[in-house]
C-alpha positions in Angstrom: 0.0 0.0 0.0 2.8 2.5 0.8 4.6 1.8 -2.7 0.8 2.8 -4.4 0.6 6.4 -1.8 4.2 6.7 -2.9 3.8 6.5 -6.4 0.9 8.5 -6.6 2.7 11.2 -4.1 5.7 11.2 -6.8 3.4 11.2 -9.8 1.6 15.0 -8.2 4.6 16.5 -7.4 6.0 15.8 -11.2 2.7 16.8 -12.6 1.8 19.8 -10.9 0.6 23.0 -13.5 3.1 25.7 -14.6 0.2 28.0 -13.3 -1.7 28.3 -9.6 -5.3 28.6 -9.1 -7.9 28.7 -6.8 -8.3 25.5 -4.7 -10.8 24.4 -1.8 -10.0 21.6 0.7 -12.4 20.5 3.1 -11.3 18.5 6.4 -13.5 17.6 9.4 -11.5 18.7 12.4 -11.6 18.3 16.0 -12.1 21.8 18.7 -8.1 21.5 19.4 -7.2 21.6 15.7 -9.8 24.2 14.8 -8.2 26.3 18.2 -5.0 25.7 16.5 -5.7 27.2 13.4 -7.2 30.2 14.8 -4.1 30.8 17.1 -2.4 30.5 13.7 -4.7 32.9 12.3 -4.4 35.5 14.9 -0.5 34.9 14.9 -0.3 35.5 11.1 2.4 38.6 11.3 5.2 36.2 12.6 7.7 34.2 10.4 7.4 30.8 12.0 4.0 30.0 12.0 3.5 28.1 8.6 0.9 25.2 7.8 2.5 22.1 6.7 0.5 19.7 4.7 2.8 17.1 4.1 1.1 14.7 1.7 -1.1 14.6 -1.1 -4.3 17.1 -0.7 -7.1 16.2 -3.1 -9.5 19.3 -3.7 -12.2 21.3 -6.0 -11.7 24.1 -7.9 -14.4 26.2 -6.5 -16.3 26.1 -3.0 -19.4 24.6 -4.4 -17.5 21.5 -5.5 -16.0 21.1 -2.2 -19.2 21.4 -0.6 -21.3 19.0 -2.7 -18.6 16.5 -2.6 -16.7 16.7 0.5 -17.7 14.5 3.4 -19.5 15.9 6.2 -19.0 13.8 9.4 -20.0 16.7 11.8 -24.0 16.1 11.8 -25.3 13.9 14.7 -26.7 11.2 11.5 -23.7 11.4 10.3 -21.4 11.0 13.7 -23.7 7.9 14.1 -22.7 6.4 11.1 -18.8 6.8 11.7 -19.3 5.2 15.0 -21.5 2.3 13.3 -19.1 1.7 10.5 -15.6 2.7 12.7 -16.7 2.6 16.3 -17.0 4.7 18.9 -13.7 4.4 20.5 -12.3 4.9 16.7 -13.7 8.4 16.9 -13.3 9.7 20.1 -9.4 8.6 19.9 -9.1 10.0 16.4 -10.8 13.2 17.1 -10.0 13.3 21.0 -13.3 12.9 21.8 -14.4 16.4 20.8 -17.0 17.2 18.7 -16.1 17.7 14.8 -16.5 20.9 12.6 -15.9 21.3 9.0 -12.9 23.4 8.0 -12.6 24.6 4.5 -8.9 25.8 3.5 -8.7 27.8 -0.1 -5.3 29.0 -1.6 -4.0 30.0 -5.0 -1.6 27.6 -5.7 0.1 24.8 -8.6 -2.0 21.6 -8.6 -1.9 18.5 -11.1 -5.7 18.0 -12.5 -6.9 14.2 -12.1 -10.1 12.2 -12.0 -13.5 14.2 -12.3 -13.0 17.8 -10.7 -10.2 16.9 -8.3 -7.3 18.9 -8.2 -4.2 17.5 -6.1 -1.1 19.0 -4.2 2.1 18.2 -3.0 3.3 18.8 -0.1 2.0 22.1 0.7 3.2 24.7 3.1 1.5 27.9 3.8 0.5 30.8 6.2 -3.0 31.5 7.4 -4.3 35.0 6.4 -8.2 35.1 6.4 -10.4 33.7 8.6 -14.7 33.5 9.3 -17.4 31.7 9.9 -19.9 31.0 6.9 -23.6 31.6 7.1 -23.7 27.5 6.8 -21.0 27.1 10.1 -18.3 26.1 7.7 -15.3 27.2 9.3 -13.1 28.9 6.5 -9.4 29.7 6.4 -7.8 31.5 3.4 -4.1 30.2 3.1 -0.9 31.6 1.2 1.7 29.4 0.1 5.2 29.9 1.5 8.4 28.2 0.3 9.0 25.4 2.1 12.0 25.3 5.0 13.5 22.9 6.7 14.6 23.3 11.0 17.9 23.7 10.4 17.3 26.8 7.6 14.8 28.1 9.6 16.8 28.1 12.9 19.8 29.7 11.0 17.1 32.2 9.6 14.9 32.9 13.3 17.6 32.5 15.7 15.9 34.2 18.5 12.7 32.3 17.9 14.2 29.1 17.7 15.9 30.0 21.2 12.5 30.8 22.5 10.7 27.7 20.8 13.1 25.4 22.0 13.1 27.1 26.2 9.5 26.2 25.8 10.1 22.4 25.0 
């Protein structure tokens, strides 16, 4: 199974579009990760706070898309079905035993066009600059892409903040 993921990792990274667009990616997140991306959010003027997707993401090219064909496991029918085709103790230890909400993450960036309406990225990094709440409770976070870094070029780059991050550990 890994050699599949990997090959299909390697093949959208190879593939990805001269030119960015407009992508939507839905998730169904737990209330820490959801508090973590709006600490992100309201931490969005420092260097070192950066989103790291570090996979494949498979998305739509508008919001609509995403909507009508994203999975919504935050309703209570829904919830009910997880836990009848996962189990209970699946959920609560893969969501911490929060409730879920549905994030959607848009960004302008390179993607490789596969399937019907899916666009796919690789590996992608960015910084959160929008947030709100949509009429429909769909919790939406308008990303940037930044060039990727690894630790050692970003403590050579943020000394002090690597100082500080690592007095914290």
């Amino acid at each position: 199974m890994w050699r599949i993921i990997g090959a299909i990792s390697a093949l959208v990274k190879s593939s990805t579009a001269d030119e960015s667009k407009d992508l939507c990616f839905y998730v169904n997140s737990c209330k820490y990760a959801l508090k973590c991306l709006k600490i992100l959010h309201s931490r969005k003027d420092t260097k070192n706070d950066t989103l790291v997707f570090p996979g494949v993401m498979a998305g739509w090219e508008s919001e609509q898309e995403a909507k009508d064909n994203s999975e919504n496991w935050c309703t209570e029918e829904k919830m009910k079905n997880f836990d009848t085709r996962y189990g209970e103790e699946t959920r609560k230890s893969v969501y911490h035993d929060s409730e879920l909400f549905m994030v959607m993450f848009k960004i302008n960036t390179k993607s490789f066009r596969s399937v019907v309406c899916r666009e796919f990225v690789h590996r992608l990094n960015a910084k959160v600059e929008e947030y709100h709440l949509s009429d429909d409770g769909i919790h939406v976070f308008t990303l940037s892409e930044v060039e990727p870094m690894s630790l050692d070029d970003w403590k050579a780059k943020y000394p002090a903040e690597a100082k500080e991050d690592e007095a914290e550990m």
